[in-house]
C-alpha positions in Angstrom: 38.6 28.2 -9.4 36.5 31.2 -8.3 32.7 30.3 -8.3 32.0 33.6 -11.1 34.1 31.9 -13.5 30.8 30.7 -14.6 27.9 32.4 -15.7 24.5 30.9 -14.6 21.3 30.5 -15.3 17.6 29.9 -12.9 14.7 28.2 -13.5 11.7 29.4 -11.7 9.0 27.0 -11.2 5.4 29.0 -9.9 3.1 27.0 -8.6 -0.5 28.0 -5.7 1.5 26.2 -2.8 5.1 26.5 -3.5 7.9 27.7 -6.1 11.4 26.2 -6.8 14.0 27.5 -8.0 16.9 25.7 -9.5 20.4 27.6 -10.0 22.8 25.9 -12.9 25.9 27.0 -14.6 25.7 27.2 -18.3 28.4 24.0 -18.3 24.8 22.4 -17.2 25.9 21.5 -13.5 22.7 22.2 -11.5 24.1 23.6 -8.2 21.2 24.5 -5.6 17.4 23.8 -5.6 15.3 26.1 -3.0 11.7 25.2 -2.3 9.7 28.6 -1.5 6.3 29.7 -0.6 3.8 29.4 -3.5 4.1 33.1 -5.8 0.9 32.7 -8.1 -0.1 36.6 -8.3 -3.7 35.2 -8.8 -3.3 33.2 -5.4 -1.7 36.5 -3.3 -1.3 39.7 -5.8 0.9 41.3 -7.7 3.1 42.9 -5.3 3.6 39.8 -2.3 4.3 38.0 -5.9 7.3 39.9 -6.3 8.2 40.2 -3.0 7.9 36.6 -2.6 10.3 35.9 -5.8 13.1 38.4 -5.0 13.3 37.2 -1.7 13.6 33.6 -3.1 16.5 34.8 -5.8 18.3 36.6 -3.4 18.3 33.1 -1.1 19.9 31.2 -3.6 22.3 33.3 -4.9 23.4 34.1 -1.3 23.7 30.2 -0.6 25.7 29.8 -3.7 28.2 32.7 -3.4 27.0 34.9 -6.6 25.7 38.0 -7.5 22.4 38.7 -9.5 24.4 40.0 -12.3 26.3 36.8 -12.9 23.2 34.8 -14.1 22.6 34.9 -17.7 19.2 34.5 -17.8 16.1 33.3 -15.1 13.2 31.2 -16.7 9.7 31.6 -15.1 7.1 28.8 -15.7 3.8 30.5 -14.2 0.9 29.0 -13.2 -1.9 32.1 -13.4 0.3 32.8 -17.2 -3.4 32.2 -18.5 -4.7 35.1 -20.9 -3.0 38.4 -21.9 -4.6 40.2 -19.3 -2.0 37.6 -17.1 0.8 38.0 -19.2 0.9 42.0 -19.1 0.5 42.1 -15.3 3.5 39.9 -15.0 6.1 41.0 -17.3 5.8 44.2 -15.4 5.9 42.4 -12.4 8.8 40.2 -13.2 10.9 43.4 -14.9 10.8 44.5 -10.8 11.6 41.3 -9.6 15.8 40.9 -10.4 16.4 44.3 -12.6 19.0 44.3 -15.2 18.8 40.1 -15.8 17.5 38.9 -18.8 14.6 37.2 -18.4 11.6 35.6 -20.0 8.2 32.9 -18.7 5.5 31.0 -20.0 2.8 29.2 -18.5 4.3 26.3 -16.4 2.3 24.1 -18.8 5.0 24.6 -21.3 8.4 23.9 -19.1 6.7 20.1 -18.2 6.7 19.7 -21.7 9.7 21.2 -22.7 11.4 18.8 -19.1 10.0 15.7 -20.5 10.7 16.4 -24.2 14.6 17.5 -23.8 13.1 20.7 -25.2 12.0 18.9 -28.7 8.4 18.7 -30.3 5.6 17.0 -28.0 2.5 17.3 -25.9 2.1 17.3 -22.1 -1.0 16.6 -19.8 -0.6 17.6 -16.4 -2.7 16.5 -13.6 -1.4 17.6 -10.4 -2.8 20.4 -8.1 -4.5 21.3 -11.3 -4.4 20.5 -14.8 -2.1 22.1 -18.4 -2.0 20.6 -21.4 0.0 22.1 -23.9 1.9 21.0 -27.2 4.2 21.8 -30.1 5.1 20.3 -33.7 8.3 20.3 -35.6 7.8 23.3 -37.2 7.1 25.1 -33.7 3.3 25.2 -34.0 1.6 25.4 -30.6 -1.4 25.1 -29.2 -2.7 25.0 -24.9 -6.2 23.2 -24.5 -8.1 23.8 -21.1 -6.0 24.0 -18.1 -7.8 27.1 -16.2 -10.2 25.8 -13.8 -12.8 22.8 -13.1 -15.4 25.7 -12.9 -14.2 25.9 -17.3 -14.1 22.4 -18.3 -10.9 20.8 -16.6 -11.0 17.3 -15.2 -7.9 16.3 -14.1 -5.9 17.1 -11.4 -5.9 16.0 -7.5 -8.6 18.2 -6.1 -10.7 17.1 -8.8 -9.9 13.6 -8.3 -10.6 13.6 -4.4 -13.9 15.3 -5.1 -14.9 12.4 -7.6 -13.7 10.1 -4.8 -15.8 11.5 -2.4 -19.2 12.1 -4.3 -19.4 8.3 -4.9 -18.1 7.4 -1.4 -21.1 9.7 -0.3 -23.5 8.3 -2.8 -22.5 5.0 -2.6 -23.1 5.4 1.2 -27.1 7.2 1.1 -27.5 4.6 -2.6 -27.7 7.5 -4.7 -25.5 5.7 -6.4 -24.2 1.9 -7.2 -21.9 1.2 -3.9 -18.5 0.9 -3.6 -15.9 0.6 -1.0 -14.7 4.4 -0.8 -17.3 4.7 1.6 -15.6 2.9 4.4 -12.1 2.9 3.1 -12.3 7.1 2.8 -13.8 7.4 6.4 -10.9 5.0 8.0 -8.0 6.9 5.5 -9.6 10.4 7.5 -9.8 9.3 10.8 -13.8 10.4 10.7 -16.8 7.9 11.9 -19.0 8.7 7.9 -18.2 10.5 5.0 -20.8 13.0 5.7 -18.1 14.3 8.6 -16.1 15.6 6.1 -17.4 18.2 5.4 -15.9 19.2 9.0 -12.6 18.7 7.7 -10.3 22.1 6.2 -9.6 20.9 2.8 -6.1 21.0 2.6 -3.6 19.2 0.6 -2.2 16.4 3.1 -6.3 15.8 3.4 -6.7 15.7 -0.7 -3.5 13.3 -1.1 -4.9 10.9 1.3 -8.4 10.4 -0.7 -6.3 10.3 -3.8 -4.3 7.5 -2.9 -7.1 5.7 -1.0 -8.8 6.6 -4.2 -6.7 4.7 -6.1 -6.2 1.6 -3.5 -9.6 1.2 -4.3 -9.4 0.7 -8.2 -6.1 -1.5 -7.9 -8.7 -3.8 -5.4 -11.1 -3.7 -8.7 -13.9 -1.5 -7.2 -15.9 -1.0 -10.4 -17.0 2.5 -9.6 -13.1 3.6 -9.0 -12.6 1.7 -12.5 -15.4 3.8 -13.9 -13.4 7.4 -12.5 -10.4 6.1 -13.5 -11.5 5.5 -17.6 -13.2 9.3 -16.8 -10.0 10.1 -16.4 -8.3 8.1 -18.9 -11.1 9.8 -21.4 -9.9 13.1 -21.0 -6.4 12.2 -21.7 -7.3 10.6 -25.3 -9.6 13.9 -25.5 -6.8 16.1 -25.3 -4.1 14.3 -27.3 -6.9 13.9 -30.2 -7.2 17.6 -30.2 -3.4 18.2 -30.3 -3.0 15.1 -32.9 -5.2 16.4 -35.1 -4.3 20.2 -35.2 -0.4 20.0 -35.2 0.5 16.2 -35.3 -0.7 14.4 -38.5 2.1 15.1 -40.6 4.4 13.4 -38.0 5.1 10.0 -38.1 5.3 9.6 -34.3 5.3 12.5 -31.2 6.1 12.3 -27.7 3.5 12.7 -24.6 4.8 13.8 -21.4 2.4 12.7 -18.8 3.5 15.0 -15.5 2.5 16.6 -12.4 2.3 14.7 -8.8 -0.7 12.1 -10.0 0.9 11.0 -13.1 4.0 10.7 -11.6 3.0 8.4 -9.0 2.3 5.9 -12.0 -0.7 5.0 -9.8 -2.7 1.5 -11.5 -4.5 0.8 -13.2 -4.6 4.4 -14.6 -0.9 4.1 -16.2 -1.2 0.8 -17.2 -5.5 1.9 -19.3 -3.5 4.9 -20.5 -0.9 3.2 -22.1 -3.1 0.6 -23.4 -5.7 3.0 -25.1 -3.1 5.6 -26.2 -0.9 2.3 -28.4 -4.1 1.4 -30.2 -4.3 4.3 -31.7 -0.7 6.1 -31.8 2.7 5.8 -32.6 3.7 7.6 -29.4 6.7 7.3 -27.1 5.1 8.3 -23.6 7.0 9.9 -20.9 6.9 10.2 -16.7 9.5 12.4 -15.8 11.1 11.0 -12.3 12.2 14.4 -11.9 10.6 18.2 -11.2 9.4 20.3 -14.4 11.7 23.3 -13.2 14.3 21.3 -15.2 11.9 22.5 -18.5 12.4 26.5 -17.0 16.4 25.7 -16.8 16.5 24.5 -20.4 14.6 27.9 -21.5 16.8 29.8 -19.6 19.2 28.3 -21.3 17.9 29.1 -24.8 17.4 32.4 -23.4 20.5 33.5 -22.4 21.2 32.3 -26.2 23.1 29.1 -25.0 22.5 26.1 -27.3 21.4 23.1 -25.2 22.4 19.8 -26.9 21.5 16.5 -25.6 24.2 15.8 -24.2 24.0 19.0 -21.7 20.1 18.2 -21.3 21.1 15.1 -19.8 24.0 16.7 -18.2 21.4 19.2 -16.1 18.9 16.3 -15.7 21.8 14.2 -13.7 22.8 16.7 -11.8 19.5 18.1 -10.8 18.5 14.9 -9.7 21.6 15.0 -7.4 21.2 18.3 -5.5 19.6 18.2 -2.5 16.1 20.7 -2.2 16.3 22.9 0.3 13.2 24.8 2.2 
C-alpha cells in the first residue's frame, strides 16, 4: 500500500530545551517521534523559532516518506503561548513555518491535559522544567492559573524544587535554619567539598535533576525539613485544584486531575503518596500520571483539527502506538 494512502496528522510539543514531534495517520497509528532542539521564541526569537520548527517538520516527513501537503493538520502545544501579545507573534510565526497546512496551538498547558484526559473535561498541574495548570468543565469552560514564572507566583517545577533543596542544605549547614541531611547528601550527589561551592557550578539541567532526586532521597529517609518542602509543594497543588473546583467544577459530581511533567511523573514519595491522600479527603477525583509524553494531547487536537472525530477507542489506539515508536534525536 503506498505510504500517501493516508492522510496524517503532527503533534508539536515546544518546550525551553527541546521539542518533539510525533507524526500519526488519522487511522491513529503513531509512526515517527523526533526529539529536536528546544523552539520557545521567548528562549531564542521569533525567526530561529521558525527556523528551528521547519527544519524539524521537514525531518520527519523526510524519514517517513511524505510530503507536507499530505498531513491534515499539525498541533502546536507552546510553552511562551502566555498572553495575547504571545499568541499574535506566533500565529504569524507558525503561518511561515509549514504554508498551506492547517494548523492551530495552545499553550502546552492544555495538550498535558487534554493527554491525560483522552481529550475529556479535567484539570492538569504540571511541574516539570516549569509549571501550567490549566482546566476545563463539561460545558467547555476553561480557565489557566499561574504557570508564567517563579519571579509571578509559581512554585512548582524542578528548578524551583532544587533551589528549595539547596537554600535549606545551605541553611541547615551555617544554622540559619533547623538542619537536615541535604547538606551532606547534596555536596556528595555534586561531587563538591560544601554547598557553598555551588555556586561554582553552571546550572544546568543534569545538575538540577540530581538535587531533585537527592532532594527527594532525603524525604523518603524522613528528613523533616524535606517533609516540610514536600507538603509546600503538596499545598500548591490543593491551591490550584480549589481554584479550578470552585470556578468550573461544582456542578460535577467528580473530575479528573492529570498530574504531569518530568517530577510528577517520576511518582517520587512521599509527594504522590501526601497528594493522593489530601486530594481523597476532600474530592471525588480520579487522578492521573500519564506514563507517556503530552505531545500525545497535541496529536489528539490535531486530530479534532483536521475535523477528525477521535473516539476512545482511537485515543487509545494513538496512545499504544506512541508508546511503541522509538524517539529519535
Amino acid at each position: 500500500m503506498n505510504k500517501t494512502t493516508y492522510k496524517y496528522v503532527l503533534g508539536v510539543d515546544i518546550g525551553n530545551t527541546k521539542t518533539l514531534y510525533a507524526l500519526t495517520r488519522l487511522d491513529g497509528t503513531a509512526l515517527h517521534i523526533l526529539r529536536g532542539m528546544g523552539t520557545n521564541y521567548q528562549e531564542i526569537g521569533q525567526d530561529e523559532m521558525v527556523r528551528r520548527l521547519r527544519d524539524g517538520i521537514a525531518a520527519i516527513i523526510k524519514e517517513c516518506g511524505i510530503l507536507k501537503h499530505d498531513m491534515a493538520a499539525i498541533y502546536y502545544g507552546a510553552a511562551g503561548a502566555d498572553t495575547p501579545t504571545d499568541f499574535q507573534i506566533l500565529e504569524k510565526a507558525f503561518a511561515q513555518v509549514a504554508p498551506g497546512v492547517p494548523f492551530d496551538f495552545e499553550n502546552d498547558g492544555w495538550i498535558a491535559l487534554h493527554s491525560g484526559t483522552l481529550g475529556q473535561a479535567g484539570m492538569v498541574v504540571t511541574c516539570g522544567t516549569g509549571n501550567t495548570n490549566c482546566a476545563v468543565n463539561s460545558t467547555g469552560e476553561r480557565l489557566r492559573i499561574g504557570g508564567l514564572s517563579e519571579f509571578l507566583g509559581d512554585v512548582l517545577g524542578a528548578y524551583s524544587i532544587a533551589a528549595y533543596a539547596m537554600q535549606a542544605a545551605v541553611r541547615g549547614e551555617d544554622g540559619r535554619d533547623d538542619p537536615t541531611i541535604l547538606s551532606t547528601l547534596i555536596p556528595r550527589a555534586l561531587n563538591v567539598e560544601t554547598n557553598a561551592d555551588v555556586i561554582n557550578l553552571e546550572v544546568t539541567s543534569e545538575l538540577v535533576k540530581k538535587v531533585v532526586e537527592t532532594f527527594f532521597d532525603a524525604a523518603q529517609q524522613g528528613d523533616g525539613r524535606s517533609l516540610n518542602i514536600c507538603w509546600m509543594l503538596v499545598k500548591e497543588v490543593l491551591n490550584i485544584v480549589r481554584e479550578f473546583y470552585n470556578g468550573l467544577f461544582q456542578q460535577e459530581k467528580f473530575f479528573k486531575l492529570v498530574l504531569d511533567g518530568t517530577v510528577f511523573r517520576q511518582k517520587y514519595q512521599p509527594l504522590t503518596r501526601m497528594l493522593e491522600l489530601a486530594l481523597r479527603q476532600k474530592y471525588n477525583v480520579e487522578i492521573i500520571i500519564p506514563d507517556y509524553d503530552p505531545v500525545v494531547g497535541a496529536i489528539f487536537l490535531a486530530f479534532k483539527h483536521a475535523g477528525c472525530p477521535l473516539d476512545k477507542r482511537c485515543a487509545k489506539q494513538i496512545i499504544k502506538t506512541y508508546k511503541s515508536v522509538e524517539i529519535r534525536e
